[in-house]
C-alpha positions in Angstrom: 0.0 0.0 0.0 1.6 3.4 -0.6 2.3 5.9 1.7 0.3 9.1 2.0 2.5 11.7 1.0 2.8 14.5 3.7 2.3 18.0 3.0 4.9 20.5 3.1 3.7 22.2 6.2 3.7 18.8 8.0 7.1 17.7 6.8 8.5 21.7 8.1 6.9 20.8 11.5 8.8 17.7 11.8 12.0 19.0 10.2 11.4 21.8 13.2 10.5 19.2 16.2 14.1 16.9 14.7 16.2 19.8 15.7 15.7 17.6 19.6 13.5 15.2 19.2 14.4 12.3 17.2 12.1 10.0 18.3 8.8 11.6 19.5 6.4 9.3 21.1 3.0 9.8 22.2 2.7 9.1 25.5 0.0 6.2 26.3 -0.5 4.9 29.9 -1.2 1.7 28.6 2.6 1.4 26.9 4.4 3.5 29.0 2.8 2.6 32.2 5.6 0.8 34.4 8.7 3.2 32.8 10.8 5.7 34.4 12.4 9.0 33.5 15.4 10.0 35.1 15.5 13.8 35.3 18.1 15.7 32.8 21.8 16.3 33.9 23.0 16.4 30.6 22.7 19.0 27.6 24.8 17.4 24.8 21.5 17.4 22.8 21.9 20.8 22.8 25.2 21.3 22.1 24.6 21.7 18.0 22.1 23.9 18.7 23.9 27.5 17.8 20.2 29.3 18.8 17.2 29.0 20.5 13.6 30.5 20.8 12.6 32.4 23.5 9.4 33.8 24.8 8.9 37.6 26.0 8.7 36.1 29.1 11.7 35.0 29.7 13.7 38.2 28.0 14.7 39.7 31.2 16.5 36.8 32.3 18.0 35.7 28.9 19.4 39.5 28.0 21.7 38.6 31.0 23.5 36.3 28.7 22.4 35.9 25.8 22.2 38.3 22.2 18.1 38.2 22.1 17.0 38.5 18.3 15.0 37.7 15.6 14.8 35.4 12.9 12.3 33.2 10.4 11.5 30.1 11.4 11.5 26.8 9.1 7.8 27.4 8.5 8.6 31.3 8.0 7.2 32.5 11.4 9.2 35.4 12.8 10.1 34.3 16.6 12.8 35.6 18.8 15.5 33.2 19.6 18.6 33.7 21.4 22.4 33.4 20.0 24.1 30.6 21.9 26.9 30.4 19.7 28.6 30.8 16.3 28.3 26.7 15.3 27.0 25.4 18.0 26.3 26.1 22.0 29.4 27.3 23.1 27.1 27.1 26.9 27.4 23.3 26.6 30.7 22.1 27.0 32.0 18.1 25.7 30.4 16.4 28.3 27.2 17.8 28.5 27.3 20.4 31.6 25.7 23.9 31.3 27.7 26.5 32.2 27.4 27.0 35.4 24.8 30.1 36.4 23.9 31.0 33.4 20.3 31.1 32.3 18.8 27.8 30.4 15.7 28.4 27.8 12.4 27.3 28.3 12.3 25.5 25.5 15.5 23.6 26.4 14.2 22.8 29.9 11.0 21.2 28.6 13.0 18.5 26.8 12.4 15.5 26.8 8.5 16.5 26.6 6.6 18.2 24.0 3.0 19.0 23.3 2.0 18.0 19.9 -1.0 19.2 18.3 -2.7 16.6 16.2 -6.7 17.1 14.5 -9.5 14.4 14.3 -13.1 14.5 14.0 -13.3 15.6 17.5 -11.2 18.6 16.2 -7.8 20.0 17.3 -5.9 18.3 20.5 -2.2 18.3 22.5 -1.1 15.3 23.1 1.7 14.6 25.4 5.1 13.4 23.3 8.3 12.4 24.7 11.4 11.7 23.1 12.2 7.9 23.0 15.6 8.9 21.8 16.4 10.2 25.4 18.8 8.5 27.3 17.6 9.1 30.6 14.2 7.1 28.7 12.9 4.0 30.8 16.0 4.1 33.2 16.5 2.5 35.8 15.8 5.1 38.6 14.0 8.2 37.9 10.0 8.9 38.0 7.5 7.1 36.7 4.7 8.9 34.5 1.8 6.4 35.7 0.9 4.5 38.6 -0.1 1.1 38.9 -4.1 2.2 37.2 -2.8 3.9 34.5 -2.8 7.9 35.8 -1.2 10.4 35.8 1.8 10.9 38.7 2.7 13.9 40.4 5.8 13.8 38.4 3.7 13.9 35.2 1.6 16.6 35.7 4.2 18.9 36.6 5.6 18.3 33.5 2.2 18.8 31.4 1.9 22.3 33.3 5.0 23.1 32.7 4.0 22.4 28.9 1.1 23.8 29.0 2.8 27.2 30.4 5.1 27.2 27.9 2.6 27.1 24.9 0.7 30.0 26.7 3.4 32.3 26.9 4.0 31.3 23.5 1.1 32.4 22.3 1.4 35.8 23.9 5.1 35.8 22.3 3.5 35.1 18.8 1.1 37.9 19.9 3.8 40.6 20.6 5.8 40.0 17.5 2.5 40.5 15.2 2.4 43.3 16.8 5.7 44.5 15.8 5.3 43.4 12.4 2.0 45.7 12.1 4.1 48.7 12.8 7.2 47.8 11.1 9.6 47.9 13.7 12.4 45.5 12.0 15.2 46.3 11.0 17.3 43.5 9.1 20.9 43.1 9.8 23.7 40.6 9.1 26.5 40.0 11.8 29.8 39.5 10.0 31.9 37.5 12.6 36.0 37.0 12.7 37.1 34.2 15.7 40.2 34.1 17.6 41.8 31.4 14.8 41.0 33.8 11.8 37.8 32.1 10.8 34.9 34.3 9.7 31.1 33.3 9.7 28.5 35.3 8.5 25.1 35.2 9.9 21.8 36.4 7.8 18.7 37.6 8.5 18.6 38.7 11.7 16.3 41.0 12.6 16.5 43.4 15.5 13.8 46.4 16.6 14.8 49.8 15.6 14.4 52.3 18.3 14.4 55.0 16.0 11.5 54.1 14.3 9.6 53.3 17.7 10.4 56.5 18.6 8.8 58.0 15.3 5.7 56.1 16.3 2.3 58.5 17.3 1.9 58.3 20.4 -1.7 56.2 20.3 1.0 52.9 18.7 3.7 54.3 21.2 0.9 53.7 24.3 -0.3 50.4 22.7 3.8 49.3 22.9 3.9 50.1 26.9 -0.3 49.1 27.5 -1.3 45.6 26.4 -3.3 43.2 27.7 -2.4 39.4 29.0 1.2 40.6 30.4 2.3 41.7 33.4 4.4 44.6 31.9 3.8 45.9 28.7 5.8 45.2 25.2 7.9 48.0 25.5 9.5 46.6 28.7 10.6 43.0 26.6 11.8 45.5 23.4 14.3 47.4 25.7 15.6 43.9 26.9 16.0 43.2 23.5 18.0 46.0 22.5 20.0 45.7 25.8 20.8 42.1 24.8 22.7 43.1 21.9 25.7 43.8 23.8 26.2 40.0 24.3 27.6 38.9 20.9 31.0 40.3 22.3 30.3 37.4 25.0 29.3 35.2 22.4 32.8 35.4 21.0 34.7 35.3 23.7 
């Protein structure tokens, strides 16, 4: 029987999900009922990662560290994503630690879980995945997902709320950066880069805010920058820790 050829939105979502999870499993209680997960210790799955999304959320603590910017995704979504390295994630070192105090991304720490969003005749749903690739995966000592009747452990749901906050301040992420599109506050830039060995790389299509056309804006888009509503603080607050970010590629390099 042939296969049912995937469209190219599908096949971008998985090409997306591969970047950590190479073997995504739904998660059944039924299957997985009597396995453990041993908590994470090590990044190495990380370590090719040279960037990383990050939600508005979590600027303040990431422009501590990290060049905050923002770039096209592989389905052509602009997100903002953090620099973690010129190749790869120069805050993983060769056996897997994180360097020590510095900030680790949400969507790093969620690993090895992920929601993924699936449609039947019920409609849409997010379904619990875990990567089977993991190596802390049905291990000997960790935490089990279900109990002896099939649900859910504590263990478990702390990790589906921690999913579930994720994809909510996603949303609101995907929300502020609409919002920046609509008033045409990017600025494209390319950041030529020379290492210590004489090597240069040259990366393209970064996109940072320009504060001199936010500060052209009237002052109704200028209030609607500072007032939104489902934050805490408004946009202008996570566009400031943006642009103070930038200072970090000269950590980057070093």
């Amino acid at each position: 029987m042939a296969k049912e050829r995937k469209t190219k939105k599908e096949r971008k979502e998985e090409e997306k999900m591969d970047l950590l999870y190479s073997k995504p499993v739904v998660l059944n209680s039924e299957i997985h009922r009597n396995i453990k997960i041993a908590p994470v210790k090590n990044y190495k799955f990380a370590k090719h990662m040279n960037s990383c999304i990050v939600t508005g959320f979590e600027f303040f603590e990431a422009a501590k560290y990290f060049p905050i910017v923002f770039a096209k995704s592989q389905n052509d979504e602009v997100m903002p994503v953090v620099i973690l390295g010129v190749t790869d994630n120069v805050f993983v070192d060769d056996e897997g630690n994180w360097k020590e105090g510095y900030y680790i991304p949400a969507f790093i720490r969620r690993y090895p879980y992920i929601l993924t969003k699936v449609e039947d005749e019920e409609g849409e749903k997010l379904l619990v995945t875990i990567d089977s690739a993991y190596d802390g995966f049905d291990a000997e000592e960790g935490d089990r997902l279900f109990d002896d009747e099939g649900k859910n452990t504590p263990a478990l749901d702390r990790a589906i709320e921690f999913l579930k906050a994720y994809n909510a301040q996603f949303e609101v992420t995907r929300q502020f950066v609409k919002r920046l599109e609509e008033l045409d506050l990017f600025t494209t830039v390319n950041a030529n880069i020379r290492l210590a060995d004489g090597k240069t790389y040259l990366m393209r299509d970064l996109m940072v805010v320009d504060e001199g056309k936010m500060l052209k804006l009237s002052d109704e888009d200028l209030l609607s920058l500072v007032r939104m509503n489902g934050t805490q603080r408004g946009y202008i607050a996570w566009i400031y820790a943006h642009i103070f970010s930038i200072n970090n590629f000269a950590k980057i390099l070093k």
